[in-house]
C-alpha positions in Angstrom: 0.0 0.0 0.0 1.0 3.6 -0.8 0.0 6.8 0.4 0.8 10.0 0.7 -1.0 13.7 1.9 -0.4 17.0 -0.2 -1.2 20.2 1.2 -4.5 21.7 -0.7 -2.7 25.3 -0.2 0.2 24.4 -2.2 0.0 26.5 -5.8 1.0 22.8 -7.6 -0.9 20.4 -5.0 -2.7 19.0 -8.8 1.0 18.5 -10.1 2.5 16.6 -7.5 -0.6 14.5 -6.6 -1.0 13.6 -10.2 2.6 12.9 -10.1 3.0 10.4 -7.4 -0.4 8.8 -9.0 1.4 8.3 -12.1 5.0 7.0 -10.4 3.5 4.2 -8.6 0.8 3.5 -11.1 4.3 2.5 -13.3 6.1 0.8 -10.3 3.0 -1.4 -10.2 3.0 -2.0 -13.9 -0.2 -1.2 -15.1 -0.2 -0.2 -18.6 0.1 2.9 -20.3 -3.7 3.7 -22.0 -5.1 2.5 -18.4 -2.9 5.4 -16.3 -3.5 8.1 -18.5 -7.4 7.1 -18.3 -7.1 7.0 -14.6 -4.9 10.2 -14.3 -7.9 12.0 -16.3 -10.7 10.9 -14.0 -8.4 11.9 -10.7 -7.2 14.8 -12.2 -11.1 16.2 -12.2 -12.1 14.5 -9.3 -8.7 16.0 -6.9 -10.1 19.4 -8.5 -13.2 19.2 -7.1 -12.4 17.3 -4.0 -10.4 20.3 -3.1 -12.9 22.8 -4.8 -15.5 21.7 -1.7 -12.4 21.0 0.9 -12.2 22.7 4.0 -8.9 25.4 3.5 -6.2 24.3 5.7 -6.7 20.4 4.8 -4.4 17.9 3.4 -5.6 15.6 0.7 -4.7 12.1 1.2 -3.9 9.6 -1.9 -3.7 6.2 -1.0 -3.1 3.5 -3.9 -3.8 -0.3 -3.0 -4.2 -3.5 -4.2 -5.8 -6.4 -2.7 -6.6 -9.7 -4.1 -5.6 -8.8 -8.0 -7.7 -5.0 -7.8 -5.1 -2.0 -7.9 -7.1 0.9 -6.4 -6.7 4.8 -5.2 -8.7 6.0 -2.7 -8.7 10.4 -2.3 -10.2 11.7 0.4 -10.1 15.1 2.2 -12.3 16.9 4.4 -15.2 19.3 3.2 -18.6 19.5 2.6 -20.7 16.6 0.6 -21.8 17.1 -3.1 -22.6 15.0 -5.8 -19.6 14.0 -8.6 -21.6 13.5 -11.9 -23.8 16.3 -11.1 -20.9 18.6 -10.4 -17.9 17.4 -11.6 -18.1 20.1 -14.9 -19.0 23.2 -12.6 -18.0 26.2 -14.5 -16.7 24.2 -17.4 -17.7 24.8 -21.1 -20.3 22.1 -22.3 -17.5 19.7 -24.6 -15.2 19.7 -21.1 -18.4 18.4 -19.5 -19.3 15.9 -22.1 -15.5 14.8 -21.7 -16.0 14.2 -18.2 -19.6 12.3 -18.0 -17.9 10.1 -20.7 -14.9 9.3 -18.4 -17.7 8.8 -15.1 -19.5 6.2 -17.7 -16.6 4.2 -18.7 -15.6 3.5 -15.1 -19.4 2.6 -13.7 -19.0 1.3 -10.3 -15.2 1.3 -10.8 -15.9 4.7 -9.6 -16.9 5.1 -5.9 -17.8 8.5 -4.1 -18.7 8.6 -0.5 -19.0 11.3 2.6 -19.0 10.4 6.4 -17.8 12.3 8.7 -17.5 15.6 7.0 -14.6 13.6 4.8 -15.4 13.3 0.6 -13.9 10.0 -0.1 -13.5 8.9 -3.6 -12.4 5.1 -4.8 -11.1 4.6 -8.5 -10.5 1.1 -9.2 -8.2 1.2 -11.7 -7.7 -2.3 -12.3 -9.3 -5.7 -11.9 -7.4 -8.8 -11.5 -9.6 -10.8 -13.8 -7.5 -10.7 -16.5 -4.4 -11.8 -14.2 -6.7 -14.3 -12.9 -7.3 -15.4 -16.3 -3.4 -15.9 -17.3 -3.2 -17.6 -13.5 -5.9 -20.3 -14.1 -4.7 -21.2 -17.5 -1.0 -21.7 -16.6 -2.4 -23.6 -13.6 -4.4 -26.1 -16.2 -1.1 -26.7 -18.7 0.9 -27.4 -15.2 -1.8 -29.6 -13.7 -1.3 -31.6 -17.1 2.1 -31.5 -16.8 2.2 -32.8 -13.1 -0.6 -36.0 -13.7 1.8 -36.9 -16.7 4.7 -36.9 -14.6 2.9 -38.3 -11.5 1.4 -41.1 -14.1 4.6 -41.9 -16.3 7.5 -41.1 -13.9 7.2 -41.2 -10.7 6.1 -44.9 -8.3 2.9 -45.4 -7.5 3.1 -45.4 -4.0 4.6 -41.9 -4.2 2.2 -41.0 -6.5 -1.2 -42.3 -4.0 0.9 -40.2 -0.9 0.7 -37.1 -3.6 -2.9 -37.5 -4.5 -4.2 -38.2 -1.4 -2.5 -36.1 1.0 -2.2 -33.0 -1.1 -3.9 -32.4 -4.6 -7.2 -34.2 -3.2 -7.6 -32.3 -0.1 -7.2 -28.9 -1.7 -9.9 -29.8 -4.5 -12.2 -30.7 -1.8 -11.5 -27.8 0.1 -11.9 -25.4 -2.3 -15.0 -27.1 -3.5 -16.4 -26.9 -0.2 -15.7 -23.5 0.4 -17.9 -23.2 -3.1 -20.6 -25.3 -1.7 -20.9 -22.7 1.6 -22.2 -20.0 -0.6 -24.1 -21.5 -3.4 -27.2 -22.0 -0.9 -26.7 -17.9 0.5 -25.6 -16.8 -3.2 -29.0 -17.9 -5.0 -31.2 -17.1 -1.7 -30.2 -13.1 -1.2 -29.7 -12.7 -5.1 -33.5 -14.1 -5.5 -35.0 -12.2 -2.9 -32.8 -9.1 -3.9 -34.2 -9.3 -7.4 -37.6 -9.9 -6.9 -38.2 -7.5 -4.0 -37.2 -4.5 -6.1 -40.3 -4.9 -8.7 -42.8 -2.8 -8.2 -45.8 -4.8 -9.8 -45.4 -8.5 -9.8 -46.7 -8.2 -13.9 -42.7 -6.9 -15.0 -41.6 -9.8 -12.7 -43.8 -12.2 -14.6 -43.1 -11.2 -17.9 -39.2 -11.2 -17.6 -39.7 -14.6 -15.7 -41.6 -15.9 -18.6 -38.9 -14.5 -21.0 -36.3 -16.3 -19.6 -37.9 -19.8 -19.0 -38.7 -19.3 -22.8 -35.2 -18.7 -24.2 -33.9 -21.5 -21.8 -37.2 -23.8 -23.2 -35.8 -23.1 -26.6 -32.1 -23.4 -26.2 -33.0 -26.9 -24.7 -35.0 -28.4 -27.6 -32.4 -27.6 -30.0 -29.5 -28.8 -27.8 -31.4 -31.8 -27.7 -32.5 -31.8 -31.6 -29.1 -30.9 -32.9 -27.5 -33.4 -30.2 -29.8 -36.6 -31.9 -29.0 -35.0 -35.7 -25.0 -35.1 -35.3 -25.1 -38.3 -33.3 -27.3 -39.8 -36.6 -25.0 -38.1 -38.9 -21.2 -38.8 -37.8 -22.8 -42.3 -36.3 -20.1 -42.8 -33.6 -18.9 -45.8 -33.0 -19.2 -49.2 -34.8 -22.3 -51.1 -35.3 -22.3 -54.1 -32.7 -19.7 -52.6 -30.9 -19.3 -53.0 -27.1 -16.4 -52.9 -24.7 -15.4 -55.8 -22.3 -15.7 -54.9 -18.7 -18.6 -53.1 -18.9 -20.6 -55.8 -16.8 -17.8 -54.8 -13.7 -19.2 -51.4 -13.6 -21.7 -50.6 -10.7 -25.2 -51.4 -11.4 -26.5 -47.7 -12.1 -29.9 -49.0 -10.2 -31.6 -45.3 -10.7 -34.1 -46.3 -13.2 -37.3 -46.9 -11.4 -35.7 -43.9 -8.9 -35.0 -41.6 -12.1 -38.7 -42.2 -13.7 -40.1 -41.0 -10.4 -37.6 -38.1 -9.6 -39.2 -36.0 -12.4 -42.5 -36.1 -10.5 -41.0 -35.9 -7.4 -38.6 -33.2 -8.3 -41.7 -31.3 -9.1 -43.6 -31.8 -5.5 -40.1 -31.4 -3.8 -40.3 -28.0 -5.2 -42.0 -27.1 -2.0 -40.0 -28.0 1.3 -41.4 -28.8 5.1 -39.5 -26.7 6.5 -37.3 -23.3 6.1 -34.0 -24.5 6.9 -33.7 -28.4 5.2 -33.3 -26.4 2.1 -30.4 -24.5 2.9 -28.8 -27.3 5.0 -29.4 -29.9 1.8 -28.5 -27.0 -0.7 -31.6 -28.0 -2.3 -31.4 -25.3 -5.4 -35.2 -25.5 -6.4 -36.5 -25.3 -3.0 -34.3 -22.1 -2.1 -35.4 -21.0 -5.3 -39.0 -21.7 -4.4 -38.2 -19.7 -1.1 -36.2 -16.9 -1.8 -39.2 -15.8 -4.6 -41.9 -16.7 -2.2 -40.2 -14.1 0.3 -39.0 -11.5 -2.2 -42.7 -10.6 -3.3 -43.5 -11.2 0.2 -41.0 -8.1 1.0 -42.7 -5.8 -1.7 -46.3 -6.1 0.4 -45.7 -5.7 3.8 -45.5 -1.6 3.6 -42.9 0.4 5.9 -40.8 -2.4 6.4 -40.2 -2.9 2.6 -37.6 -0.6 2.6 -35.7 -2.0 5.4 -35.7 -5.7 4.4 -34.6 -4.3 0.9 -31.4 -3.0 2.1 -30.9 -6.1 4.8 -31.2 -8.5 1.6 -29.1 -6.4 -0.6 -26.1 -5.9 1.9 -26.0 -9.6 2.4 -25.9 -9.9 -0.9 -23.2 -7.7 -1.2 -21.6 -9.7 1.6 -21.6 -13.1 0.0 -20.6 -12.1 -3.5 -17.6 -10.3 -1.7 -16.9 -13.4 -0.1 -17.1 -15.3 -3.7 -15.0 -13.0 -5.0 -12.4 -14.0 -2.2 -12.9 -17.3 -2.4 -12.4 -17.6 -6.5 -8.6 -16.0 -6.3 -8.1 -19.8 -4.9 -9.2 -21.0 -8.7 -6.1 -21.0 -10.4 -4.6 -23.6 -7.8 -8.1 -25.6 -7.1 -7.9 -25.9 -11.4 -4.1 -27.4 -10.9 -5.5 -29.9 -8.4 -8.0 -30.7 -10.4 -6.6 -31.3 -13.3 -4.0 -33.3 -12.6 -5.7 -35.5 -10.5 -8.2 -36.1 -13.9 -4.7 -36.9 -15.5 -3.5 -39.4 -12.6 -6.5 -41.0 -12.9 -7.4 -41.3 -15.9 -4.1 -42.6 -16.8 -1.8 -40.3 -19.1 -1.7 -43.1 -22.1 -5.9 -42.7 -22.3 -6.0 -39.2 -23.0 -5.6 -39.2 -26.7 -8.4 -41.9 -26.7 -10.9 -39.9 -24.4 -10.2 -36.9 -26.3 -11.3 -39.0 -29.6 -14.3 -41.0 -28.0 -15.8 -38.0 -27.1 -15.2 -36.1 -30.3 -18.8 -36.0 -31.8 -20.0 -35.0 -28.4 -17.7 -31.7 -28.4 -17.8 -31.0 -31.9 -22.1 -30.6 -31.0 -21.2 -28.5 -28.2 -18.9 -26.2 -30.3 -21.9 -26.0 -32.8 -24.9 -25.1 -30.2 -21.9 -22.4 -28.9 -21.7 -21.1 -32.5 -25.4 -21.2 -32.3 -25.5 -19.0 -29.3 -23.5 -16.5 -31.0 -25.8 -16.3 -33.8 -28.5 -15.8 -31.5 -26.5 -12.6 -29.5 -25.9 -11.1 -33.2 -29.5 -12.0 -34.8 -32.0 -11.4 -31.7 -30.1 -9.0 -29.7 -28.1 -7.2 -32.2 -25.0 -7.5 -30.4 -21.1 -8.7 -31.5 -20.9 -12.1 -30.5 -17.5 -12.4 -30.2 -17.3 -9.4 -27.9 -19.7 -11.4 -25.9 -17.6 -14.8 -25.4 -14.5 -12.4 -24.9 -16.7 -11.1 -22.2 -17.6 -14.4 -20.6 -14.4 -16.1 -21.3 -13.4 -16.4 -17.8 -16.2 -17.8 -17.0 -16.3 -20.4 -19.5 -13.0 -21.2 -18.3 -13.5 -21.5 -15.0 -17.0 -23.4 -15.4 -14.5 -26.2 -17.3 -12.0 -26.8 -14.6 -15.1 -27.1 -11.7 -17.0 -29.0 -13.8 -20.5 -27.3 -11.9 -23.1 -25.0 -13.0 -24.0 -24.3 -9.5 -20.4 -23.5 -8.6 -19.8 -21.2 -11.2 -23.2 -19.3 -10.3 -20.9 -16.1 -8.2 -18.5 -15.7 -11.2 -21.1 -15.8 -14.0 -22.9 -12.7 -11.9 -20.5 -10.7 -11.4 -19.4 -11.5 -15.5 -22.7 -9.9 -16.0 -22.5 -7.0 -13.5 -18.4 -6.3 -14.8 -18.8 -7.8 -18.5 -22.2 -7.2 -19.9 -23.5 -4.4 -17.7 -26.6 -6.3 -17.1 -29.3 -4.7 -14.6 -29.2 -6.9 -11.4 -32.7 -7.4 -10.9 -32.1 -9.5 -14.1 -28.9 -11.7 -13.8 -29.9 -12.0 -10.0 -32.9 -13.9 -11.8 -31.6 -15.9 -14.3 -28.3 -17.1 -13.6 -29.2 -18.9 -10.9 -32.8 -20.4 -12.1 -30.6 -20.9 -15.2 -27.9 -23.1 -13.2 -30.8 -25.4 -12.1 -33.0 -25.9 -15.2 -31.3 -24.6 -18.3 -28.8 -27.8 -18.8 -28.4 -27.6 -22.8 -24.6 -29.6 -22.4 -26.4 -32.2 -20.5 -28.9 -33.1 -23.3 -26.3 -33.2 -26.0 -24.2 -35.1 -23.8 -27.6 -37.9 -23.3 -28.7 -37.8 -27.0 -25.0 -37.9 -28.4 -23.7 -40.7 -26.4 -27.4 -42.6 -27.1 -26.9 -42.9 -30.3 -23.4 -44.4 -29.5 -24.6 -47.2 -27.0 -27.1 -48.0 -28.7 -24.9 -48.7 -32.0 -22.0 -50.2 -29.7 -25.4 -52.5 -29.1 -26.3 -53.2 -32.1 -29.8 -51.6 -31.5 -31.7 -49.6 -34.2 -33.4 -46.2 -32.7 -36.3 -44.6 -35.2 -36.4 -41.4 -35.5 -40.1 -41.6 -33.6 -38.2 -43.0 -30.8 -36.3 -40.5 -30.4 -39.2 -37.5 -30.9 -41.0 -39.0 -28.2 -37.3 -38.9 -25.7 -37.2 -36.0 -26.4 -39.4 -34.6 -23.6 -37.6 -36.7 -21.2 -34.7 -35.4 -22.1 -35.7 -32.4 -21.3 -37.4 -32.8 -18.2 -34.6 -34.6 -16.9 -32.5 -31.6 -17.7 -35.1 -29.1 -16.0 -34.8 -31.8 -13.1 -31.2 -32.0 -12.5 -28.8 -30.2 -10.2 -25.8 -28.1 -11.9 -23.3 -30.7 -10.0 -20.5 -32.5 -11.8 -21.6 -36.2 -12.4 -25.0 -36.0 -12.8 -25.6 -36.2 -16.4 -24.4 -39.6 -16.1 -27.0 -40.6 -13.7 -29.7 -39.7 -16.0 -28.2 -41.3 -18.6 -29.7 -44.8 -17.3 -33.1 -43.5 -17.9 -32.6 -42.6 -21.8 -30.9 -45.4 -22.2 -34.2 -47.1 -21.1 -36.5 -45.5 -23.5 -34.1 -47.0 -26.1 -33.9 -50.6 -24.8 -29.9 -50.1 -24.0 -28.9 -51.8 -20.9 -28.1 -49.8 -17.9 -24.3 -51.5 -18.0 -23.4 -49.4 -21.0 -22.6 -46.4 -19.0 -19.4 -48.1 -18.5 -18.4 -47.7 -21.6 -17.9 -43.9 -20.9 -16.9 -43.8 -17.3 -13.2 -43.1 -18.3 -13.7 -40.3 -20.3 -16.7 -38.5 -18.3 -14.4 -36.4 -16.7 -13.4 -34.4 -19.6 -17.1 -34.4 -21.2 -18.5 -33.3 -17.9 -16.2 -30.4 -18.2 -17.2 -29.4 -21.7 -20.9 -30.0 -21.0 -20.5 -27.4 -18.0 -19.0 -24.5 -20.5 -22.0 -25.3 -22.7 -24.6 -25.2 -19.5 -23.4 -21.7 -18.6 -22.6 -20.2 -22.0 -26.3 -21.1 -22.8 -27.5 -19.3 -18.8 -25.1 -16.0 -20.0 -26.8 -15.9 -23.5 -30.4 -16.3 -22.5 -29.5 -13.2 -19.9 -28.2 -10.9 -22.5 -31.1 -11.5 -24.8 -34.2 -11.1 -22.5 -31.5 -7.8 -21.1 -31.3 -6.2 -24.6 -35.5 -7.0 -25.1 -36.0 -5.5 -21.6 -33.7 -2.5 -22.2 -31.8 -3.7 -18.9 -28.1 -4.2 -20.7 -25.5 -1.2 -21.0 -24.7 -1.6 -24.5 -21.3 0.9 -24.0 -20.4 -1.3 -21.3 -20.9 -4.4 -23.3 -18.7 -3.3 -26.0 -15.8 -1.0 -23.7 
């Protein structure tokens, strides 16, 4: 941390403070465009700090940065006024359209406070996203790197003490730490959202908006998942692996038939805390919208359970955004236990068994993008640079759930989404809008069912097609699950249960991919109903 206080009386108090701005803004390496943008917006904002000061004062400048975000706090005593009102006082009109322009680009980057008789002013001048970025994708080519070595070089005892002791403990930590806020994450965001509607009619409509763009992304996940599969025809006909009668009997298919139904009465709990304690997604869900319209109608206390709700969630997305600078070495755990496990030699051959499956979910991705550029009118490669770090970070967890903080705050940072909307539909889109996990059922269908020798017509598989998507409405955004529900469309087809072993080594891997789908296809269905809604900052999109 750096500061330093400047006399206001000083003739060149701008000079110096700029100055020493500028000095350490170099020492810490930021780059060039970004400190002349930030000496702009302190340069007007020391002027007016000082122009309301109290005479006598000293201005303090203070530069930080914690976890990744380089910051510089001003602050100086003197009487309160209001920065984008009055940062152009006495200023001809192109100086003040110069100066709302720089106040727009930064957003909430831009903080101004007054307690105490003290104007305080934040700039955040950098995020540590991007370094985040760099982090978690060196982390993924050395967690390679180690499972190879662990795999190929090193004894097997030595390499148990190693996974046991040290990569697996730190993945389980990490993804228990996720697991803490999910429940609090969905609950305040929900009740946050919904509470600030004024008529329950706008909630309705954007509610029925996004259910419909997730309804449609699913059938042609599903659609296209069946046509590629029928096309490419994975696999030989008659083919099946030996071993595959070891595997586990998945005995989930009487269970699975009934979970749809009962997924649907679950909805409701018995009591207000099993769903928080079970992290039951659809019953928090169920909860936190039953009390956010509660919140709207109960009259003078509105107001104060609005800003209760809102600081804790404020509290808990801070506490995500602690958490996640942990991702880079959770990913290197991750990963190279995948590789240890898997067996280094098998890569190559659960990259290509899985080929059809991820050349469909590269195609419903590219389908996305035509949807951002033909219904919302938007560049869609600005919008997966946008949500890249999120797609990256959904791959390494492998869980829609768990990647529910970062894909917010994507769309708060990225997209400059309202929050009344993303606080909506990125979590009811983590719990029903699975578009990965239907290519991932209908893809590998078509494959057991030829590794069977077992012909599906193409009525059999229009009539799946609702289950499919049930089950996907059904299912929680947690790693392993798609190949639970598997057993049940492998029913409709006649496939026995035991073929799921055919895919048990390479699930890993899929599971990852089918998670960047799930959440590319939550972030897209956001932006469109935002853009119909008029809740998206369009200059903020494209900055």
């Amino acid at each position: 941390m750096y500061s330093k206080s400047f006399d206001i009386t000083d003739s060149d108090v701008l000079e110096k403070s700029l100055e020493y701005i500028r000095n350490t803004l170099v020492l810490k390496k930021i780059s060039k465009s970004t400190i002349i943008k930030t000496e702009l917006l302190a340069e007007e904002t020391i002027v007016l700090l000082i122009k309301h000061g109290v005479k006598g004062e000293k201005i303090t400048v203070k530069i930080s940065n914690f976890l990744g975000d380089v910051s510089i706090e001003l602050k100086l005593r003197g009487e309160q006024f209001e920065p984008d009102l009055n940062i152009a006082d006495g200023l001809d009109a192109n100086e003040d359209a110069i100066r709302s322009i720089l106040l727009n680009a930064y957003g909430e980057k831009y903080k101004y406070s007054h307690r105490n008789n003290v104007n305080r002013v934040r700039i955040i001048v950098e995020k540590g996203e991007r370094n985040a970025l760099y982090l978690t994708l060196i982390a993924m080519i050395l967690g390679i790197v180690c499972g190879l070595c662990l795999t190929n070089f090193v004894p097997t005892p030595v390499e148990n003490v190693i996974s046991t002791y040290f990569l697996r403990p730190i993945k389980t930590m990490f993804m228990s730490a996720i697991r803490i806020i999910i429940a609090p994450v969905i609950f305040f965001s929900l009740v946050s959202c919904i509470s600030q509607f004024k008529s329950l009619t706008d909630l309705g409509r954007m509610a029925v908006k996004v259910m419909g763009v997730y309804t449609f992304t699913t059938l042609v996940a599903t659609v296209l998942g069946f046509g590629v599969a029928t096309v490419l025809k994975p696999g030989e006909w008659g083919f099946a692996l030996n071993g595959a009668s070891n595997v586990e009997n998945f005995v989930v298919e009487n269970k699975t038939r009934a979970s749809v139904l009962d997924t649907i009465v679950d909805i409701v709990p018995s009591n207000l805390l099993k769903p928080f304690v079970e992290a039951n997604t659809l019953q928090i869900m169920f909860l936190a919208i039953l009390i956010g319209i509660a919140v709207g109608m109960i009259g003078e206390y509105s107001a104060v359970l609005k800003e209760i709700f809102e600081a804790c969630n404020s509290l808990f997305l801070t506490i995500t955004t602690i958490i996640s600078k942990a991702i880079p070495i959770a990913s290197f755990c991750s990963v190279a236990l995948m590789i240890t496990e898997l067996g280094g030699g098998s890569v190559k051959s659960v990259l290509a068994a899985g080929a059809v499956e991820i050349f469909t979910i590269v195609l419903m991705i590219c389908i996305y993008g035509l949807l951002i550029l033909l219904v919302a009118h938007l560049n869609p490669i600005k919008f997966f640079s946008n949500i890249r770090e999120g797609m990256l970070t959904s791959f390494t967890l492998a869980s829609s759930s768990a990647s529910i903080p970062i894909n917010m705050r994507i769309c708060r940072d990225k997209l400059g989404i309202e929050p009344k909307l993303y606080n909506f539909s990125i979590p009811l889109g983590a719990t029903v809008n699975m578009d990965g996990m239907c290519i991932y059922m209908t893809s590998f269908a078509i494959f057991f069912a030829r590794a069977y020798g077992i012909e599906i017509s193409y009525s059999a598989m229009l009539s799946s097609v609702l289950v499919i998507v049930l089950l996907s409405l059904a299912s929680p955004g947690v790693p392993g699950v798609a190949i639970l529900n598997m057993g049940i469309v492998l029913s409709q087809f006649g496939v026995p249960i035991e073929a799921i072993g055919l895919i048990l080594v390479i699930n890993p891997i899929i599971d990852m991919a089918d998670t960047v789908n799930n959440i590319t296809g939550d972030l897209t269905a956001t932006v469109l109903v935002a853009k119909s809604e008029k809740m998206i900052d369009v200059e903020k999109y494209n900055a």
